[in-house]
N, C-alpha and C positions, 0 to 999 in steps of 0.2 A: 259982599264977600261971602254970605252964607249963603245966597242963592249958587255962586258959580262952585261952592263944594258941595252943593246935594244935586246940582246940575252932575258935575264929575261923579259923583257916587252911584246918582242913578245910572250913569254911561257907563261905570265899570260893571253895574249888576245887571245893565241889559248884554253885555259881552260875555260876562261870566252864563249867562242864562244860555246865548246862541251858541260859548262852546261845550256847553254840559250835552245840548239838543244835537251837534255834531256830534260829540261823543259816543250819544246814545247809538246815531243810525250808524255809525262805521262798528259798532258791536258787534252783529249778527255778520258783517263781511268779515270782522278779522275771526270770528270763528267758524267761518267758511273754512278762510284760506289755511286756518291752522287744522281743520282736519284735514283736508287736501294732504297736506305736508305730513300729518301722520300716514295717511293713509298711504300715499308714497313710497313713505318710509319703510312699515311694514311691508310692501309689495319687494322690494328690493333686497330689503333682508331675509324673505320668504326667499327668493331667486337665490340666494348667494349659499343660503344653507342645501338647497336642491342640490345645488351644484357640486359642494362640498360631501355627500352621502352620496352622491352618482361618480365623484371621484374616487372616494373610500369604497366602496363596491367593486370599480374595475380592480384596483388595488391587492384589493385581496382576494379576486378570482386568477391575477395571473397567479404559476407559477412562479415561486423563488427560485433564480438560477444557483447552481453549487458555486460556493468560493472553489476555485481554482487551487489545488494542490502544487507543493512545490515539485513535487517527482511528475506530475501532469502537463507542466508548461514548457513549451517547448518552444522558441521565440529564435526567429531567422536573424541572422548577423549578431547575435547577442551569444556570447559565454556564460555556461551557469557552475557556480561551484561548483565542488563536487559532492557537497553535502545537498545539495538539489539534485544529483542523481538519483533512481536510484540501480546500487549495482546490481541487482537479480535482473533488472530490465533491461542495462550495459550490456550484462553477459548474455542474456534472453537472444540477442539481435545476432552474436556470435556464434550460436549452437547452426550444426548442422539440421539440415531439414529431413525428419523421418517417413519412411514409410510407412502405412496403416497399418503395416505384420508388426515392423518394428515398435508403431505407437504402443501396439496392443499388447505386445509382449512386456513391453516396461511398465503400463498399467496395471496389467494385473502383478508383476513385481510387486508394482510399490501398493498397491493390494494388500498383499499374504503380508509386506512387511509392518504397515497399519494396523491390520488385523490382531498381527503379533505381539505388537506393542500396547495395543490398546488390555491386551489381553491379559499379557506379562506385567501390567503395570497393577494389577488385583491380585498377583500373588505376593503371600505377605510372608514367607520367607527369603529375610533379605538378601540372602545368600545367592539364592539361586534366582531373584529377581534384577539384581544388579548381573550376573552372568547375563542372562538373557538378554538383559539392553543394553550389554556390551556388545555381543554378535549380532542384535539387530542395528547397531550402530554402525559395524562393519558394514552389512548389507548395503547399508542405504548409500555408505560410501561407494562402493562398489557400480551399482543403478547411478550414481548422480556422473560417474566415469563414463560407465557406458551410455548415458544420453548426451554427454561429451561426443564420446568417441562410436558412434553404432553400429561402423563396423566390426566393432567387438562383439559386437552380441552373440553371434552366432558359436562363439569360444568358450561364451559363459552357457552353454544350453544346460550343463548339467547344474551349475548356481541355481538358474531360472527356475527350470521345472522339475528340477529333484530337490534341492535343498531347500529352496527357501519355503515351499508348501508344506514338507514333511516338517523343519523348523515351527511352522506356524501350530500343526495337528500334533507334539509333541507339547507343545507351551501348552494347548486348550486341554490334555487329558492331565498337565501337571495338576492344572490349576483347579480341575475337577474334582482327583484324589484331591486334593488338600482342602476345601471344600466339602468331601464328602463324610470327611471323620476317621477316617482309617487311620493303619499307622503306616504310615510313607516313608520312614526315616531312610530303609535300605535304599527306595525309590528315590530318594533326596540325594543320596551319595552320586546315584547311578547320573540322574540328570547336570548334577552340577560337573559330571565328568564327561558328560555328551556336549554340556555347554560349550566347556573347555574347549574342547574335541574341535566342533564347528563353527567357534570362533577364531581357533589357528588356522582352519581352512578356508575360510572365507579372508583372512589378514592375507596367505598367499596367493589369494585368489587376486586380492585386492593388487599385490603386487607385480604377478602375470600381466596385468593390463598393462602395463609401462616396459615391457618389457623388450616390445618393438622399437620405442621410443628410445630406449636406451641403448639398442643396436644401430638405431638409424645415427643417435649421437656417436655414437666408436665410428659409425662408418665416414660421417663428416670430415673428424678428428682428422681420420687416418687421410682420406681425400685430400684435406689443407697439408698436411705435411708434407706428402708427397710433393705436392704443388710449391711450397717452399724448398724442396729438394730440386725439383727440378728447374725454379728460379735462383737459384743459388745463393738463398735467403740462408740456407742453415745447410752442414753438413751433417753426413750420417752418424757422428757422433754427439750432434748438441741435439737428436733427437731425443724425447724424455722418454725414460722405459716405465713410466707410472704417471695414469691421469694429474697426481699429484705436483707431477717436477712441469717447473712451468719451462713455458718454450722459448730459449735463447735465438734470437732473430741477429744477424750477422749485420749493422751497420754500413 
């Protein structure tokens, strides 16, 4: 019995002995194989970061395109609000088309009337500051009709090139005297009464523009009636004698 357990003893410690001897020699290959695997590793990860700073680079050499504005877009079969218009650009497409005399003549208008304002807005009596950007208020009404209507223009030549330049060289010696220390008071009276002056001229100037307008409408009027008279829509006494009285039409 005690030989076949030092028999078995000595056979586990010759075993034990040839796997320690394997152990040893696969050592040096598994830490082959485990720098392999580092190394690998590292190579791979180096690759992925190249790639990643070569993306980030194109990146931020393109341009960023504009977000697109809602009064900018403009999309076929598609309705857009109307708060996606916008109306200057609506009306922009409506204006008639000018000629170079005529560009030039409303330019330099709305010139003398900038100039004015810019000018008028440093004098510091309020009195005769608020006059002035009353009639240059008118003005501008007036220039935004007639780039309406540019036919007109040639009506307004005395607006254009007498008032509204002399307007402008009256505003810059106000603003000078008051500015310069003197006493202006008489000069204050005088201008706030020129104010007045050429800002009722310019209000009828403003309403001369429409004045065709309002003939071509009487001439309409009078055309339809006629035209109901003579279809026996209405007789000559259910004609109205005042834009007022509306039109009885004969069933």
């Amino acid at each position: 019995m005690d030989n076949r357990r030092n028999r078995g003893g000595l056979g586990r410690l010759i075993l034990y002995a040839i796997g320690i001897m394997i152990c040893l020699e696969l050592i040096p290959v598994l830490g082959w194989a485990l720098n392999l695997v580092v190394i690998f590793g590292a190579i791979a990860f180096g690759i992925m970061l190249i790639a990643l700073v070569v993306s980030a680079i194109k990146g931020t050499g393109k341009p960023a395109e504009p977000r697109p504005q809602a009064s900018d877009v403009s999309v076929k079969g598609q309705s857009m609000a109307p708060s996606q218009v916008s109306a200057s650009n609506v009306k922009a497409k409506d204006l008639p088309e000018l000629s170079p005399e005529e560009k030039a003549i409303l330019k330099t208008a709305n010139q003398h009337i900038n100039e004015s304002r810019l000018i008028s807005g440093r004098i510091q009596d309020s009195a005769v500051r608020e006059a002035a950007g009353k009639a240059l208020s008118e003005a501008e009404l007036i220039t935004r009709v007639l780039r309406e209507q540019p036919e007109s223009i040639k009506s307004c030549h005395q607006f254009l090139n007498y008032y509204l330049p002399t307007l402008e060289v009256v505003i810059k010696k106000f603003s000078s005297l008051e500015t310069s220390g003197v006493d202006i008071e008489s000069t204050k009276a005088h201008m706030l009464s020129y104010l007045s002056d050429i800002g009722k001229a310019m209000d009828k100037q403003y309403t001369n523009l429409f004045e065709s307008e309002k003939l071509d409408l009487s001439v309409e009027m009078e055309a339809m009636q006629n035209a109901f008279k003579r279809d026996g829509l209405i007789t000559e006494t259910e004609i109205p004698v005042s834009a007022e009285t509306e039109i009885k039409l004969t069933v």
